[in-house]
N, C-alpha and C positions, 0 to 999 in steps of 0.2 A: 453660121445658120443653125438654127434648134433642131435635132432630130425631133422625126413627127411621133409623135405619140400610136400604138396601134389602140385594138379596141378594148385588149383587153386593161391595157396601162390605162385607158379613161374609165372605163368601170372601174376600175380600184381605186383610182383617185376619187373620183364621186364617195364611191364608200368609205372611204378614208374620211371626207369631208363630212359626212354624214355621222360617223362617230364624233369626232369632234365634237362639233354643233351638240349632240345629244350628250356626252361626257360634261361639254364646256371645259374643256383644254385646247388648248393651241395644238396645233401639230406641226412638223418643216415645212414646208413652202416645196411644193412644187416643181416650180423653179431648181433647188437646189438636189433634189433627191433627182431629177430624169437628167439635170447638169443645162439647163433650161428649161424655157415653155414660151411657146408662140400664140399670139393672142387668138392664132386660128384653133390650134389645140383647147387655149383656156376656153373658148366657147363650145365646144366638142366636150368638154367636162362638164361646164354647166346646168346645158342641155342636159346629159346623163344624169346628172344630181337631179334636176328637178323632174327627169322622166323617172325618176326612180319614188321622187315626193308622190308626182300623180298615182302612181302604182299605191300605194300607200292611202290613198285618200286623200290625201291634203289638194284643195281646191287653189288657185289664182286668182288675185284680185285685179293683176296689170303688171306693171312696170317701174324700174326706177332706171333716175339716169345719174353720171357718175362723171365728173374729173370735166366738169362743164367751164371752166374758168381758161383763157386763153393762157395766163400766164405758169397754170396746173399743167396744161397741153403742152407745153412746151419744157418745162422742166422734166416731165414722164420720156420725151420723144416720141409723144401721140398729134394725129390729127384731124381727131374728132373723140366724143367723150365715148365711156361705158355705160353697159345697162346689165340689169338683172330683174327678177321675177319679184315681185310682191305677193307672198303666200295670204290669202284672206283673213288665216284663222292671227296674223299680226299684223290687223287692221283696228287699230284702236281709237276711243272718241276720246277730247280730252278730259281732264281727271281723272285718267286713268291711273293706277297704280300697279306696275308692274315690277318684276322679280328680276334683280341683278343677278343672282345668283349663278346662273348656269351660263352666262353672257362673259366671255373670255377678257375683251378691252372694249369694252362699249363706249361711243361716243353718241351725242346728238347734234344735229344740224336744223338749223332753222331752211325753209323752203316752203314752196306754192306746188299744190299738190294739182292738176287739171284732169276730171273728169270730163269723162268722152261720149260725145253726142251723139256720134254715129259711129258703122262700121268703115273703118279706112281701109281701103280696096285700091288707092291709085293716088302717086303722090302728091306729097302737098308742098306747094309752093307761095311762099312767104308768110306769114306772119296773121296778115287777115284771114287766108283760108286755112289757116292754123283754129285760131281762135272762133272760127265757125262753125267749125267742128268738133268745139268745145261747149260743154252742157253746162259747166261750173267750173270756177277757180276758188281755191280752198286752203287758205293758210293752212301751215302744218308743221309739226316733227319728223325727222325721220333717224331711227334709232338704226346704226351701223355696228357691227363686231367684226374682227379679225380674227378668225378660225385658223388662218394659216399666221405662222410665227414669223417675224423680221429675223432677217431681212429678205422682205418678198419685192415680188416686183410687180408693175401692174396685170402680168397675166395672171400670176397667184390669186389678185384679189378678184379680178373678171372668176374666174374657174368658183371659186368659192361664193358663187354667185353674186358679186360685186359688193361685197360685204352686206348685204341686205341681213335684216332682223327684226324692222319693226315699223310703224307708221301709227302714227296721231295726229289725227283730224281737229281742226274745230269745228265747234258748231254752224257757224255762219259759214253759208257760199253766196259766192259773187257770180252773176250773170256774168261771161268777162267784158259786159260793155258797162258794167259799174264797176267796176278794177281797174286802173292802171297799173297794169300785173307787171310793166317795163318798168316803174318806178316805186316798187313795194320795198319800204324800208321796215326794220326788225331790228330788235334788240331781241340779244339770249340770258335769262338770268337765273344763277344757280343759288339753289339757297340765300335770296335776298340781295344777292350781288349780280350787275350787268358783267357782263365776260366778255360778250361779242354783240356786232351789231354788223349789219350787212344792207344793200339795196342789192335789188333784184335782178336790176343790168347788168351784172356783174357775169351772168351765162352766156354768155354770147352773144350780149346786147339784149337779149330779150328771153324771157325764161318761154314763150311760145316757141324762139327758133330752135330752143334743146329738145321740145317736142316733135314738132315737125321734123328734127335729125329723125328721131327716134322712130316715127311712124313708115319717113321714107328707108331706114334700115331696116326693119321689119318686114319692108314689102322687099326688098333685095333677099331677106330670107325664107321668104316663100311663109312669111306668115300677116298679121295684122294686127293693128289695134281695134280693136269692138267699143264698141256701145255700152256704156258705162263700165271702161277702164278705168282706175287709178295711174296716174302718170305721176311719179314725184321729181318734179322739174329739173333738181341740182341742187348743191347746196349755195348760198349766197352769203354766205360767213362762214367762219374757222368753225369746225367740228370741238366740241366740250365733252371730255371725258365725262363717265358714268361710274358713280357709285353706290352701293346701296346707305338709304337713307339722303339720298339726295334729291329735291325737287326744282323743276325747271317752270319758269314760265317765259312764254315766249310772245311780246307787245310787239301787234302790226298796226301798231296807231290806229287808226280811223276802222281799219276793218278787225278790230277786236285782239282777244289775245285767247294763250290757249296754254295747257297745263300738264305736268305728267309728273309723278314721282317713283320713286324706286327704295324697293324694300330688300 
């Protein structure tokens, strides 16, 4: 069993993590430096890190979720996914052009991004009142780094707020009664070549029931999703490393495609 972290070992690892991030170098892992980490701890860091963001200024956009694929689940020895914070100010539209630079091992993932229609205050159960309380569904990117260095484990990557770093929207949103957001296929391509290719079912049957996870943990946490959050559903293909001078675009057939590059 992990010895529990006190408070002051979470404040420092927050700041630890926060150098990082700002350096853009790796640092040990967590994990390795306390001789474990418990994903109750990794979230007790989190929290810290991103209370320490708020202090700072830096606003919230919403939410990502993490390690959505059953067969990811069970390789980890998890039974159910992760989640971390979507900071606003890396909320981007696509063609965007952003800065590899200070980004440690950046990958990107194709996903459906679901903004939130109301405040959720009380859970939700299945799928329909999922998507009810959905204002739009939104192809997208989502831009991941590893702060903490391998070999971590998945509490390192929860704590480092689930490797969260970035998000690209596209233009076009879907009512989700014009999406079949269960059966959204995508192709990932870099510099002119497809790499990956993914359908949507692939989160837990339905990238609505990674949210509704998501909504009913939040309220076990004594918090909520609101009205017009960003939710970024899970990934639904292999993650593609990031290099500068590298551009992606990412085709969801019928509901359009979307773009980013990196300098």
């Amino acid at each position: 069993m992990n010895r529990a972290l006190n408070d002051v070992e979470i404040r420092e690892a927050a700041e630890a993590i926060l150098r990082a991030e700002r350096d853009g170098k790796a640092m040990p892992p967590l994990s390795a430096t306390h001789g474990g980490l418990s994903l109750g701890d990794a979230y007790r860091v989190q929290d810290e890190l991103n209370g320490m963001r708020r202090q700072q200024g830096i606003a919230f956009a919403g939410y990502k979720i993490g390690l959505t694929w059953h067969s990811t689940q069970i390789a980890c020895d998890l039974d159910a996914p992760i989640h971390g914070r979507i900071l606003r100010q890396a909320v981007h539209q696509s063609g965007a052009s952003l800065s590899a630079a200070l980004l440690v091992k950046p990958h990107v993932e194709v996903e459906l991004a679901f903004i939130i229609g109301r405040d959720i205050d009380r859970p939700i159960n299945g799928v329909d009142e999922m998507l009810a309380a959905t204002d739009a569904i939104v192809p997208a990117l989502e831009l991941v780094d590893h702060r903490l260095a391998p070999p971590r484990i998945v509490a390192d990557t929860v704590a480092d707020n689930s490797a969260f770093a970035g998000v690209i929207l596209a233009g076009q949103r879907f009512r989700p009664a014009d999406i079949d957001s269960r059966w959204v296929g995508a192709t990932l391509s870099r510099n002119g070549t497809v790499e990956e290719t993914g359908v949507s079912v692939i989160g837990m049957g339905h990238p609505a029931v990674c949210v509704a996870w998501l909504a009913n943990t939040l309220i076990e946490r004594g918090e909520r999703l609101a009205e017009g959050d960003i939710v970024m559903s899970g990934a639904f293909a292999r993650a593609i490393p990031v290099a500068g001078g590298d551009a992606f675009v990412a085709d969801f057939n019928q509901y359009g495609t979307l773009d980013v590059s990196f300098t």
